[in-house]
C-alpha positions in Angstrom: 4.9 -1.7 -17.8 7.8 -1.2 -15.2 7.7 1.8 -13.2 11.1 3.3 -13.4 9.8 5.9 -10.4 8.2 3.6 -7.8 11.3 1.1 -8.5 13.4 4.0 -7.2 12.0 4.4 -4.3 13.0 1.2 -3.2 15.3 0.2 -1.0 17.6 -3.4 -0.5 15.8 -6.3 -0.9 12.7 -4.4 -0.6 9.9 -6.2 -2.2 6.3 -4.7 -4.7 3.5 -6.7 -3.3 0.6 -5.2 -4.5 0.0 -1.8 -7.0 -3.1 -1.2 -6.6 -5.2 2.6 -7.8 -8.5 4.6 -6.7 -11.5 2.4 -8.4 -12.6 3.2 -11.5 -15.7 4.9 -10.7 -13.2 8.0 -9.4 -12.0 7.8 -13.0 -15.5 7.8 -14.2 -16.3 10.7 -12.1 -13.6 12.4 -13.5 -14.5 12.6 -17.0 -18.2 12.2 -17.0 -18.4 15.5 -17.8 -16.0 15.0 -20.9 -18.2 12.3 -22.2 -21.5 14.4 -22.1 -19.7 17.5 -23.9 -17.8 14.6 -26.4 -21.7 13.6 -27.3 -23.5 16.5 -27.9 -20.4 18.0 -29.8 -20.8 14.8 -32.1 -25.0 15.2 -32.1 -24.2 18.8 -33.0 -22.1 18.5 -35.4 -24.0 15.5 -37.2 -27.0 17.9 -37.3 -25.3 20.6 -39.0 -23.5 18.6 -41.5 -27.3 16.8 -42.4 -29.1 20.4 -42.2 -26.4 22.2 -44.3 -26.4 19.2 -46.9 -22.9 18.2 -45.9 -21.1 21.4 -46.4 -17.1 20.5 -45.9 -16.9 23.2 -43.5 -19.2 21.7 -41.1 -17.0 18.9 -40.5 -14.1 20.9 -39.1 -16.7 21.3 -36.4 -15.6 17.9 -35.0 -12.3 19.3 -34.1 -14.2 20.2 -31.1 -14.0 16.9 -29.6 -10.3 17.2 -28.9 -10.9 19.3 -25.9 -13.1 16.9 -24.0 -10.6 14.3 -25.0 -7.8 16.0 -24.5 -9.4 17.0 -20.8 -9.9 12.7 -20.7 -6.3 12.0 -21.4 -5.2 14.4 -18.6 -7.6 12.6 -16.1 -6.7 9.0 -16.9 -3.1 9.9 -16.4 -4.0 11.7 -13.0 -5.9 8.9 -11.9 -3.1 6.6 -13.5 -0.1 8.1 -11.7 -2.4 8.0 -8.0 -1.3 4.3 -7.0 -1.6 2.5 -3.4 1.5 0.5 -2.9 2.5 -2.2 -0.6 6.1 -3.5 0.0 8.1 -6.0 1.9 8.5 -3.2 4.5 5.6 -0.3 3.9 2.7 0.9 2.6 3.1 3.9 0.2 1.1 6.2 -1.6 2.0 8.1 -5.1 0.2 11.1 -6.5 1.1 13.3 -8.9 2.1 13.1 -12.4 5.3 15.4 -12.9 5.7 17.2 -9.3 5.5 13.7 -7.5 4.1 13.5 -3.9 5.3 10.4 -1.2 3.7 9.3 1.9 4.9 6.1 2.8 4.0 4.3 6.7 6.3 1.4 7.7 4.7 -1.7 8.2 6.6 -1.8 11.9 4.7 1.2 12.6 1.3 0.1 11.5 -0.6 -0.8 14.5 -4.0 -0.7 13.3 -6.4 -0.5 10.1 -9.7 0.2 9.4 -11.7 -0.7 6.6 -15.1 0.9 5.6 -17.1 -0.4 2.9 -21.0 1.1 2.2 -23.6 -1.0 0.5 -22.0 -0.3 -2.7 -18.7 -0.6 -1.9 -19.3 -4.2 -1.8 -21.5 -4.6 -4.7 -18.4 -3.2 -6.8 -15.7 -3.6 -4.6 -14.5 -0.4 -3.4 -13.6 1.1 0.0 -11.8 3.1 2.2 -8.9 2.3 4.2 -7.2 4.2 6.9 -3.8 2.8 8.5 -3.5 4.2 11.8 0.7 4.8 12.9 2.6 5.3 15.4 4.4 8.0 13.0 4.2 11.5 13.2 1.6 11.3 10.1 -0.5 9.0 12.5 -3.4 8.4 9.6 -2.9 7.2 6.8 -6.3 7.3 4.5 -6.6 5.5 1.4 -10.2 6.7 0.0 -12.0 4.8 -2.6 -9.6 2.3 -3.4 -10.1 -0.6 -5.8 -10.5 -4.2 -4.0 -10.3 -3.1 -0.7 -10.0 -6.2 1.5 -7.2 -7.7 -1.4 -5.3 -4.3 -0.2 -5.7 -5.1 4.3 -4.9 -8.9 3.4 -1.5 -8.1 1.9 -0.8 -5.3 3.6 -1.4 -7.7 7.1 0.2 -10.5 5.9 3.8 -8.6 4.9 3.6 -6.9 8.4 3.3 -10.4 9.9 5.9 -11.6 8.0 8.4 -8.4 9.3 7.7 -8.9 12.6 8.3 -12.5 12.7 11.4 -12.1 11.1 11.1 -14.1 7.3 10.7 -10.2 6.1 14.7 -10.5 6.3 16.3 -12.5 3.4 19.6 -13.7 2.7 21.2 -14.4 -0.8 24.2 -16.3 -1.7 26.6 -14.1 -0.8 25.2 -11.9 1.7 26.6 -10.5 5.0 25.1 -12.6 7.6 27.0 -10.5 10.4 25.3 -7.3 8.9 22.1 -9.2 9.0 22.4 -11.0 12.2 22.9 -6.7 13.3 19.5 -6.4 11.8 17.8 -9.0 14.0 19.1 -7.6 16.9 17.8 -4.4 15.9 14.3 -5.6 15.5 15.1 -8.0 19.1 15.8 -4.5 20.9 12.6 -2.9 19.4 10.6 -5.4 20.5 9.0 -6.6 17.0 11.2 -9.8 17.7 10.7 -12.0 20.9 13.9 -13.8 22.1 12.3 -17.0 21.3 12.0 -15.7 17.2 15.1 -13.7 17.8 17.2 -16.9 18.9 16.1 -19.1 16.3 16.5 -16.6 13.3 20.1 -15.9 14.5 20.7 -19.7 14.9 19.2 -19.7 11.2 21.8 -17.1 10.0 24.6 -18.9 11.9 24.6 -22.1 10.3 25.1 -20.4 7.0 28.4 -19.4 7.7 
């Protein structure tokens, strides 16, 4: 289904590499509690309706499951609506299901990540990862996220790809000046050398 939100948040020719969410034993977590009070309601109730001989009234007592499953609905969606995403150009993170909260790091800025996985992290393939900027935010930790090194591999690879230059992409059409300004850009940064800088620019030049 086509997130009308994240695609927002977008910008030109900016790229979804990878939506990713906490791992499912956070939604588990979440609604454990939900499942034990959905059981005994339905052992409860059961009893009654055996004890009183099936009385109709008794039955109305499994109207009590729809608070534990209305408490379930609300998790899922909360767990739903906190995704991991990585882009062409950053790494962002969504929480938040009608007041919406945004913490995105720019792949230029990433310079380094750590990964921790316990003993059961990678028997189920969980982990945390923390993405350390040169931002103002300066951490960035994802906790218990779902496929872990999946998350680092793309997240690496697009940030390879930025700093070498391919991160830029040019249609049919496009404005090769404008984009040639963009090289420079990166060249006076210093994520381009002026070996990769000259030969993307050459690239862009013999489109014209």
């Amino acid at each position: 289904m086509k997130d009308t939100y994240l695609n927002r948040l977008l910008g030109e020719r900016e790229e979804i590499l990878l939506v990713t969410h906490q791992h499912w034993f956070k939604l588990l977590e979440a609604i454990l509690v939900e499942i034990i009070l959905a059981v005994l309601t339905i052992v409860f109730v059961t009893v009654l309706w055996v004890v009183w001989a099936g009385n109709p009234l008794v039955a109305t007592g499994y109207l009590l499951l729809l608070i534990p499953l209305a408490s379930m609905a609300r998790d899922f969606i909360i767990w739903y609506n906190h995704k991991y995403v990585v882009t062409s150009r950053r790494v962002i993170q969504i929480f938040g299901v009608i007041n919406k909260n945004v913490t995105d790091s720019s792949l230029e800025k990433v310079n380094d990540v750590k990964m921790d996985q316990s003993f059961f992290g990678r028997l189920f393939d969980f982990g945390d990862v923390e993405i350390l900027t040169a931002s103002e935010l300066g951490v960035n930790r994802f906790t218990t996220i779902g496929n872990p090194i999946r998350f680092k591999t793309i997240m690496l690879n697009a940030k390879l790809k930025l700093e070498s230059g391919e991160g830029i992409t040019t249609k049919q059409g496009s404005n090769i000046p404008a984009l040639i300004q963009q090289l420079d850009q990166l060249h006076n940064e210093g994520i381009l050398t002026d070996e990769e800088f000259t030969k993307k620019k050459a690239e862009l030049l013999s489109r014209l």
